[in-house]
C-alpha positions in Angstrom: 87.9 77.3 83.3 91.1 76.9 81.6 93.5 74.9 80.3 94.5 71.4 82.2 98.0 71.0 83.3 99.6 68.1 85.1 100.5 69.6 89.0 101.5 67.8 91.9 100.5 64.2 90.5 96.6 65.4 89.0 95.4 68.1 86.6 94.7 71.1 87.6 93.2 74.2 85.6 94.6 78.0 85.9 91.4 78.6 88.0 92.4 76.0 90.7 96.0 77.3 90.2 94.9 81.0 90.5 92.9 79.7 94.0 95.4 78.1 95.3 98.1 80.9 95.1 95.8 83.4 97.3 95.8 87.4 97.3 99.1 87.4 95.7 98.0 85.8 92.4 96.6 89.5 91.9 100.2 91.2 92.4 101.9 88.6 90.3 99.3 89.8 87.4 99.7 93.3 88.1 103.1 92.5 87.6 103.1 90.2 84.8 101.1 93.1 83.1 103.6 95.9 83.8 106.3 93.5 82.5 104.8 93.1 79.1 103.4 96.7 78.8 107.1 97.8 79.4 108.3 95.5 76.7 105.6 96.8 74.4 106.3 100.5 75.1 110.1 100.2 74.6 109.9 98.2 71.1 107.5 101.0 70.4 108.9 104.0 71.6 112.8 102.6 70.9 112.6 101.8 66.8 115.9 102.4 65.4 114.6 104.7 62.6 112.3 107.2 64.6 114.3 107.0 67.9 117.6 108.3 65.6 115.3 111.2 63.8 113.9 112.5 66.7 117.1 112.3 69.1 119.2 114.1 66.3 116.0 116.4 65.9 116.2 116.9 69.2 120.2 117.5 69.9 120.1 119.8 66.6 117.5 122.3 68.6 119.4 122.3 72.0 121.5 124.8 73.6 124.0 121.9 75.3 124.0 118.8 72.6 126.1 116.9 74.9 123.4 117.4 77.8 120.6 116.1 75.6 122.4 113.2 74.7 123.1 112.3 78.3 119.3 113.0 79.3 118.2 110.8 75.9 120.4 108.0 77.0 119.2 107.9 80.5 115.7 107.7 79.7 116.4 104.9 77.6 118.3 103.0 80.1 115.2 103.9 82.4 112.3 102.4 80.3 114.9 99.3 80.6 115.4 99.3 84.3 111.8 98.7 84.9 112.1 95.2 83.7 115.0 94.3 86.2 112.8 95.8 88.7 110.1 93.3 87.9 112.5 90.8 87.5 113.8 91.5 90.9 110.5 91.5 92.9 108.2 88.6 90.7 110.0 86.3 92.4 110.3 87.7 95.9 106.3 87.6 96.1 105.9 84.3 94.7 108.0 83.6 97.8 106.3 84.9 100.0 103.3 83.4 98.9 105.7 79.9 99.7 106.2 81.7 103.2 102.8 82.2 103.6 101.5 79.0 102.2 103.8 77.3 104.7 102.1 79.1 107.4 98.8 78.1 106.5 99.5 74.9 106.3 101.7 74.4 109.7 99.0 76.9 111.4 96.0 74.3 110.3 98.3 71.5 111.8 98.9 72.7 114.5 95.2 74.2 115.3 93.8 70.5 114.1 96.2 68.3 115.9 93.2 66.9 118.5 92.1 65.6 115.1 95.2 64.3 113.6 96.5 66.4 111.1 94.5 66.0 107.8 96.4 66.3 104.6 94.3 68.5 103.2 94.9 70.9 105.5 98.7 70.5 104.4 97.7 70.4 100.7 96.6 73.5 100.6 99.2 75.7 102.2 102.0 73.7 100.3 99.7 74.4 97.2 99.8 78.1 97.8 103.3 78.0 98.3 104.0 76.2 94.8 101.2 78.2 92.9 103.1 81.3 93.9 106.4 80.5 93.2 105.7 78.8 90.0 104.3 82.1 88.8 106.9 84.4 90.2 109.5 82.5 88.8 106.9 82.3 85.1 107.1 86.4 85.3 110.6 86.5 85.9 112.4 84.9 84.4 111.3 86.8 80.8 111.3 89.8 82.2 114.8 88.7 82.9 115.5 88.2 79.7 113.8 91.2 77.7 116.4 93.5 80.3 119.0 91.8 79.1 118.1 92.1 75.8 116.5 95.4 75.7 119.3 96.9 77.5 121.8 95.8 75.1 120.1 97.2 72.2 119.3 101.0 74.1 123.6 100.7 74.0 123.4 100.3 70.3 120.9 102.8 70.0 123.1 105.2 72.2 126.3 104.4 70.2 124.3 104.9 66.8 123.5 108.1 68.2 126.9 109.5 69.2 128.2 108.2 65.6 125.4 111.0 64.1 126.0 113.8 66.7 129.6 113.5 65.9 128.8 113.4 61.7 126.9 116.5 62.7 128.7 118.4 65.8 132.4 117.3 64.4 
């Protein structure tokens, strides 16, 4: 189904992976999506040229410049936040996945133990718990990265801003 990858000693494809991480898998996309939707819309929406015509277009028709400019550089700072937000909680599902995983697999110990615990049983909830970290940590980590680097340039933006509402206002 997918590409092969070395895990845990064998090869194992993104299906198996996406398996082996459980119901979470499908909050770590959901959240992989946002993170790169929100990285799309902000190069978009935050291009130096347009975002400076339309926030001086914008100051120029307001009653309190000074107002707008606050309420312009908060919703840039916002569309930014969402990435630290994703940052923050990628990780905290793909542990819970590891909590979860860890469940499993002591639960089937323990419910097998008149059998002799089986490493498979094992293998699988230590699976989940690696699949899910793994891909928290894989979503993270760039969103990360893209806040840290998309919030540095909304300050540029902002400071290019008050340089022309002061060329304008002064």
């Amino acid at each position: 189904m997918g590409t092969k990858n070395t895990f845990a000693g064998g090869d194992v494809t993104f299906g198996q992976a996406w398996e082996y991480g459980g119901p979470l898998m499908w909050v770590l996309a959901f959240l992989s999506v946002a993170a790169l939707a929100t990285v799309l819309y902000i190069l978009f929406t935050q291009r130096r040229g347009a975002f400076l015509r339309n926030s001086v277009e914008a100051l120029k028709a307001s009653k309190d410049p000074e107002a707008e400019g606050a309420r312009i550089a908060a919703r840039l700072y916002s569309a930014v936040d969402w990435l630290a937000d994703i940052a923050a909680l990628a990780p905290l599902v793909g542990l819970l996945g590891t909590v979860l995983g860890m469940f499993s697999a002591f639960g089937g110990i323990a419910a097998d133990v008149t059998a002799g615990a089986k490493p498979v049983v094992l293998a699988q909830g230590v699976s989940q718990a690696i699949v899910t970290t793994i891909f928290g940590l894989a979503i993270s980590i760039p969103a990360q990265a893209f806040h840290a680097l998309l919030r540095r340039r909304a300050a540029g933006l902002v400071a290019a801003l008050e340089e022309k509402a002061d060329e304008i206002f002064a």
